[in-house]
C-alpha positions, 0 to 999 in steps of 0.5 A: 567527464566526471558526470558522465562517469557517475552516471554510468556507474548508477547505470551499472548498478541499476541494471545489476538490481534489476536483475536481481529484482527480475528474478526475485519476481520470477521465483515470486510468481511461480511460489504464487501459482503453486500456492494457489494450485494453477498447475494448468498453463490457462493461456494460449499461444495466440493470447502468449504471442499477444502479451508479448506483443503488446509489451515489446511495443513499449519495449519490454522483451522476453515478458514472463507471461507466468503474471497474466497465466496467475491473474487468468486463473483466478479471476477468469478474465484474460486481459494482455494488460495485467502489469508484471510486478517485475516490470512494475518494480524494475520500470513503472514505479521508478520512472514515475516515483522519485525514489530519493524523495520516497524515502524521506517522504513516506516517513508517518512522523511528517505526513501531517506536513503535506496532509494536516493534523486533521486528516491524520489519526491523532498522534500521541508521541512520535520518535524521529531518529531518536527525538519525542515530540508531543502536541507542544514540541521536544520530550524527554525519553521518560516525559514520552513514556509518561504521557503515554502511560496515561492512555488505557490503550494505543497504536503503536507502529515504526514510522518508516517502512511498517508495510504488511502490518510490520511492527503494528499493535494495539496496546492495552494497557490495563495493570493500573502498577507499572504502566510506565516501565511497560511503555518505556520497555515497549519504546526500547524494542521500537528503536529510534522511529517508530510513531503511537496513536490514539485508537481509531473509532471506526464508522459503525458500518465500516465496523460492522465488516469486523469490530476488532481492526480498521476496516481500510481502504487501499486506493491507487492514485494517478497523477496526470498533466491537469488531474489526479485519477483513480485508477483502483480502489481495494477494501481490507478487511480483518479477521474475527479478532484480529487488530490489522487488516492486512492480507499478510495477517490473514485479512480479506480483500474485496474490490470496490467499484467506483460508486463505492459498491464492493465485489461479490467475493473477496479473498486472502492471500493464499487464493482463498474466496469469501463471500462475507467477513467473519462478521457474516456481512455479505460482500456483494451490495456493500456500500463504502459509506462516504466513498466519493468524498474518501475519493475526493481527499485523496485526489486532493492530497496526491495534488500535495506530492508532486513527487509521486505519480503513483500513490497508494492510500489507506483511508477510513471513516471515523465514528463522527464521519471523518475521513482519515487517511492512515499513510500513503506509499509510494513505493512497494505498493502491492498491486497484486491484490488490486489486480486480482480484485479488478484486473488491468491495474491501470486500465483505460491509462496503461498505454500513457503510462507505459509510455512513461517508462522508458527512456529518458525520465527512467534514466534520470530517475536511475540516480536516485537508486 
């Protein structure tokens, strides 16, 4: 009885943060399409009437079509199968991502558990919950800033939850005075987790899109019964001088097709094209050096986190060729930006996946939020 009892409860609640999801989303979409100017209603009633038949068949009724009018608009493409970020946040993601291991296991400070030193950009001094750690074990609070002063510079970024470039910078350390009461300031305004890391040398063609930020890609995996597939992949490109590449810094997306070729135009968060990054590299032709192996590791370490159906990396290639992968997210994993830049976000796999969203796993999965 005292099951049953709890699990109602976590029901209620459930359903209480999915409302409110709902209409964050609903208010989100339609400052999306002001912002890019659609004011027209692109759609039909045929193609509205479609959309809503098409997901009242995996049972989602009253779908707000306000997704698909936005990814009509800008990509000139209509497809029934764009994926609502409400439906992806509410349904999708929590049926097929185990919430309760996200939160542990999007911690950066243990990603070289499951991913290995090696594909992992070289850490200097983590801080977990308050505790340094270096190469050989425990630090002390001033032994950390210590090593650390020593770099000329570093990355330094929040362990947890640094999504859009939250709290990452570059640090250029270059007053030879005071180096180390620099460091151990900069270590109090991060707080108890936060992770530092040598700079990134970035592979010469990757570089050439914009020399002063990694140049990554965002890749959506799926993991199916016998395999891991990809299902989108997105490159992010900085602007002229700044250090991320994210769009909510003012960087520039561009899809890639699956031999590795980017789009003829990518595009920023407010809507806006571009044909080439600030570089002058034309988009269209460019080729990902090392793609189908970027692909390979991916698909090799989503095989490590049985968790997480759905993943999304951030990849890049090094001076010396290597591939690293930078994080990967298993929650609020910005599907917009791959939907604007190669439609249907799961394309030949939507009814599987769709499938996948209701009923019993998303009921169970409900006791973890």
């Amino acid at each position: 009885m005292r099951s049953k009892l709890r699990r109602l409860y976590y029901w209620i609640i459930y359903r209480l943060r999915s409302i409110q999801n709902h209409q964050f989303y609903n208010k989100k979409i339609k400052r999306l399409l002001r912002a890019n100017n659609f004011k027209s209603d692109i759609l039909t009633s045929t193609q509205k009437n479609e959309i809503k038949t098409f997901f009242e068949s995996y049972g989602f009724k009253n779908v707000n079509c306000d997704w698909h009018r936005f990814y009509t608009n800008f990509s000139g493409n209509y497809f029934k199968s764009y994926i609502p970020e409400s439906i992806f946040a509410n349904n999708i993601e929590p049926a097929l991502n185990n919430k309760l291991k996200s939160e542990a296991l999007d911690d950066k400070n243990i990603f070289d558990f499951f991913l290995g030193k090696q594909n992992l950009p070289k850490s200097i001094v983590k801080c977990t919950n308050g505790c340094y750690y270096g190469d050989n074990g425990r630090l002390s609070f001033q032994k950390a800033a210590d090593v650390c002063s020593k770099y000329d510079s570093f990355i330094i970024k929040p362990s947890i939850d640094s999504g859009g470039g939250r709290g990452v910078q570059k640090i250029e350390l270059e007053s030879e005075e005071n180096r180390k009461n620099t460091v151990e300031e900069l270590f109090s305004t991060y707080g108890l987790d936060f992770i530092v890391q040598e700079v990134i040398k970035q592979n010469e063609i990757l570089a050439s899109l914009n020399p002063t930020s990694i140049n990554s890609m965002r890749i959506l995996t799926y993991l199916r019964e016998d395999e891991v597939v990809i299902l989108s992949s997105v490159i992010r490109i900085g602007r002229k001088g700044q250090v991320v590449d994210n769009q909510n810094s003012g960087g520039i997306a561009c899809g890639i097709d699956a031999n590795g070729v980017l789009q003829k135009f990518g595009f920023n968060k407010a809507g806006e094209k571009f044909i080439k990054s600030d570089s002058g590299i034309k988009f269209a032709g460019f080729v990902i050096p090392q793609f189908e192996d970027i692909l390979s590791k991916v698909k090799q370490h989503h095989e490590q986190l049985p968790y997480f159906k759905l993943i999304s990396w951030d990849a890049t290639v090094d001076v010396n060729n290597s591939i690293l992968i930078i994080e990967y997210n298993c929650r609020g994993q910005g599907i917009t930006m791959h939907q604007k830049a190669n439609g249907p976000l799961f394309g030949k796999y939507s009814d599987e996946i769709l499938k996948q969203s209701l009923g019993k796993r998303l009921f169970n999965n409900v006791l973890h939020y």
